[in-house]
Structure formats: C-alpha cells, structure tokens
C-alpha positions as CSV (number, residue, x, y, z in Angstrom):
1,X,0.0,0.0,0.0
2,X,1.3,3.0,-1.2
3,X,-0.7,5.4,1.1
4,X,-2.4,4.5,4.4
5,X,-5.6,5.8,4.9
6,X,-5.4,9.4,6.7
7,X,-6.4,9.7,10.6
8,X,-6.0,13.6,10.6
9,X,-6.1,16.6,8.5
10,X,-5.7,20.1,8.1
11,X,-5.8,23.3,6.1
12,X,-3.2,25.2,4.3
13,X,-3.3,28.2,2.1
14,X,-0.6,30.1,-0.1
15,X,0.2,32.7,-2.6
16,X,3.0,33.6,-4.8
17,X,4.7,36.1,-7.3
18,X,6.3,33.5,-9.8
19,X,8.7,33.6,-12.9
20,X,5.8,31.4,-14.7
21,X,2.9,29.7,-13.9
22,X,4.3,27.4,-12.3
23,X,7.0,28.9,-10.2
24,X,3.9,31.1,-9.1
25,X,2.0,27.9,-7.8
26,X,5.6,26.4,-6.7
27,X,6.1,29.5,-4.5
28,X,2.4,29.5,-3.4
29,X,3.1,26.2,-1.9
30,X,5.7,26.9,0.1
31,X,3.9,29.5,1.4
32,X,1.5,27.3,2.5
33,X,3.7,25.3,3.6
34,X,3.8,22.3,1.6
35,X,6.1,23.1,-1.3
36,X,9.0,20.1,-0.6
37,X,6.5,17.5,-0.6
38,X,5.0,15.3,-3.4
39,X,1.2,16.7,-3.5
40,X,-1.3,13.4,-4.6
41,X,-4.2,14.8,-5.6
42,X,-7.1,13.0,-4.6
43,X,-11.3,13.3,-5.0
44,X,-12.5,15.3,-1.9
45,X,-13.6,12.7,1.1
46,X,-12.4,13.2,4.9
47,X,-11.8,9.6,6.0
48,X,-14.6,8.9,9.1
49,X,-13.0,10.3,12.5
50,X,-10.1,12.4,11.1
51,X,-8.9,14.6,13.5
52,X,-7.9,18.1,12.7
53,X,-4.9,19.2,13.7
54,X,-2.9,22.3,13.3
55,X,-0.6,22.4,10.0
56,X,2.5,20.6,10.7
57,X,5.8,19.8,9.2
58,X,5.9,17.1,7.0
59,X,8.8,14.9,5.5
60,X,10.6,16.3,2.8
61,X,9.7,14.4,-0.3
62,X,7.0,12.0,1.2
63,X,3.9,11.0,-0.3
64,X,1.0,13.9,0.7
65,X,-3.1,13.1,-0.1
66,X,-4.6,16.6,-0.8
67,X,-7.6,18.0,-2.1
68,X,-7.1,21.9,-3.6
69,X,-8.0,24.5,-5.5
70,X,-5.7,26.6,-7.3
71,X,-5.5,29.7,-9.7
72,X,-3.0,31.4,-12.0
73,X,-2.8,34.6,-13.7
74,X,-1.2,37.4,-15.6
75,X,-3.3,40.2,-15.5
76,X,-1.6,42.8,-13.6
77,X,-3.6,43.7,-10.4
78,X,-5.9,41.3,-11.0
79,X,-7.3,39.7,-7.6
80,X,-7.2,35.7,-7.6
81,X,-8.6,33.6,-5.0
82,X,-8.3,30.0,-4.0
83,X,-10.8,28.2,-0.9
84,X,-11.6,25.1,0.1
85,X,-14.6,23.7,2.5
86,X,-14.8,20.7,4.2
87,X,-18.9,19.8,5.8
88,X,-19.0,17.2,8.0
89,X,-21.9,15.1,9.1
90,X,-23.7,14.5,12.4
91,X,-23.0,10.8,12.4
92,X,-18.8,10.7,13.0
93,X,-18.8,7.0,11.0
94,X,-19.7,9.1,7.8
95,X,-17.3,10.6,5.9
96,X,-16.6,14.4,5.9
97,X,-16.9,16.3,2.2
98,X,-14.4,18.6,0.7
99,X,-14.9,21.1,-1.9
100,X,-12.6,23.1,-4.1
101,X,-13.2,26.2,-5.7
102,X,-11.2,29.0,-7.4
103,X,-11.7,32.1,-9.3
104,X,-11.1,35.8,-10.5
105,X,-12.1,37.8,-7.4
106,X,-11.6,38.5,-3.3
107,X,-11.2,36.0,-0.9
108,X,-14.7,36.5,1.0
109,X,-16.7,35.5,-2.0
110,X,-14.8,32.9,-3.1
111,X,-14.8,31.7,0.1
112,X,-18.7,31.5,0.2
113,X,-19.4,29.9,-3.1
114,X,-17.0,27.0,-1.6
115,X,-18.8,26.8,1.4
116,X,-22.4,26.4,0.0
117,X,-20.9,24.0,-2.4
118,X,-19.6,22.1,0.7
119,X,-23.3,22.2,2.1
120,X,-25.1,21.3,-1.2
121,X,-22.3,18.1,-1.7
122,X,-24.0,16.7,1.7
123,X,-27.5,17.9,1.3
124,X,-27.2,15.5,-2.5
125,X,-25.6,12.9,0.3
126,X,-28.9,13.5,2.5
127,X,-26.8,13.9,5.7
128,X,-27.2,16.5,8.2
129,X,-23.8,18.6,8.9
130,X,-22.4,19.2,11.9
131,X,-20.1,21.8,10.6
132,X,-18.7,23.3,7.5
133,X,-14.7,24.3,7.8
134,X,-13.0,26.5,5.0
135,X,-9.8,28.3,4.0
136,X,-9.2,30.8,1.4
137,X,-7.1,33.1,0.2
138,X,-6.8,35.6,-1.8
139,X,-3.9,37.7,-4.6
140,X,-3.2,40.6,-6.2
141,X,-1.4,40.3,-9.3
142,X,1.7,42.2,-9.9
143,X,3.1,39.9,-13.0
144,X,2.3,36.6,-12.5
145,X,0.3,35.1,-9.5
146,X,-0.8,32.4,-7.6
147,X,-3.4,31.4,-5.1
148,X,-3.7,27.6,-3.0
149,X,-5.6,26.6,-1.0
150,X,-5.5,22.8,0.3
151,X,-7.0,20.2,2.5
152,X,-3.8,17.8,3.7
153,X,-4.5,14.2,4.9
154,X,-1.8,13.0,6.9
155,X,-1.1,9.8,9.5
C-alpha cells in the first residue's frame, strides 16, 4: 500500500509572485507550507474520525493526499482567490466532504461559493452537517500570481 488511509487533516493556504505559472504555484506552496513535498491529488472525502490538527511539518519528499484548489494569472492587479470547505456530518462514522473552488475575485466570495458548495455536496448525500470548515485566500497580481488553497490528509 502506497498510502495508508489518513487519521488527521488540516488546512493550508498560499500565494505567490512567480517567474511562470508554475513557479507562481511552486512559491504559493511553500507559502502554504507544503512546497517540498509530493502533492497526490485525490477526490474530496475526509476519512470517518479524522482529527484536525494544526498544520505541521511534513517529511521532505513524502507522499502527501490533498484535495485543492488553485489559480494562476497574468493580469496585472488582478485579484485571484483559492478556498476550500470541508462539511461534516452529524454521524462521525460518515465521511466528511471537501470542496474546491477557485476564481477571478476576493477572498470572502470565493470563500462562500466554496462553502455552499460544501453544504449542497451533503445535502445531494442526504446527511445533516455538523459543521462546515474552510480556507481561502486571496492575490493581487503584480506579474504573474498564484493562489492555493488545500486540504492535507496526513497519519
């Protein structure tokens, strides 16, 4: 087995000025705080009774689940956003929900759309959330930008 399944989470969010693309998004990890690290992206389930936990330091080069949203541009003093939501229902052996969502514009509404998006995913599930968690974040342009904006699953 390559990866275990995940017993705790947490959120991360990052933005960068970058040569490119993607030295934008590579510096918008590390900002987060997950840059040296080999991102997996997976489809956007919590494992039943992951824990949150505060973001942590994780081995250089190791294998990392993550669920995220992310944005580029290169329209000078454009503002980018990246958020993700996790809902999570009343019953604690069902599994918690993530959504991703990125776009042109501020943090706050991109942060909402996630967040509904979150709320709708369990409402199609027809479970009753406990909660709703998010993270976003948001960038102005100067050449070339990023935004991220991640749920990590870690052991």
């Amino acid at each position: 087995m390559i990866i275990k399944t995940p017993t705790k989470y947490f959120f991360v969010a990052g933005a960068s000025e970058g040569y490119s693309p993607l030295n934008a998004f590579d510096g918008a990890l590390l900002d987060a705080g997950i840059g040296n690290v080999n991102l997996v992206k997976m489809s956007s389930i919590v494992p039943p009774r992951c824990t949150k936990i505060s973001p942590c330091t994780i081995p250089a080069g190791s294998l990392v689940p993550v669920a995220y949203a992310s944005i580029s541009s290169d329209i000078k003093d454009e503002y980018i956003s990246a958020a993700v939501a996790a809902a999570f229902p009343v019953d604690p052996d069902y599994p918690g929900l993530i959504m991703e969502y990125s776009a042109q514009g501020r943090k706050q509404d991109i942060e909402n759309i996630v967040r509904h998006m979150a709320e709708q995913g369990m409402m199609m599930r027809q479970k009753e959330i406990r909660e709703i968690q998010s993270i976003a974040i948001e960038y102005q342009v100067k050449k070339i930008g990023a935004a991220f904006a991640a749920v990590v699953l870690w052991d």
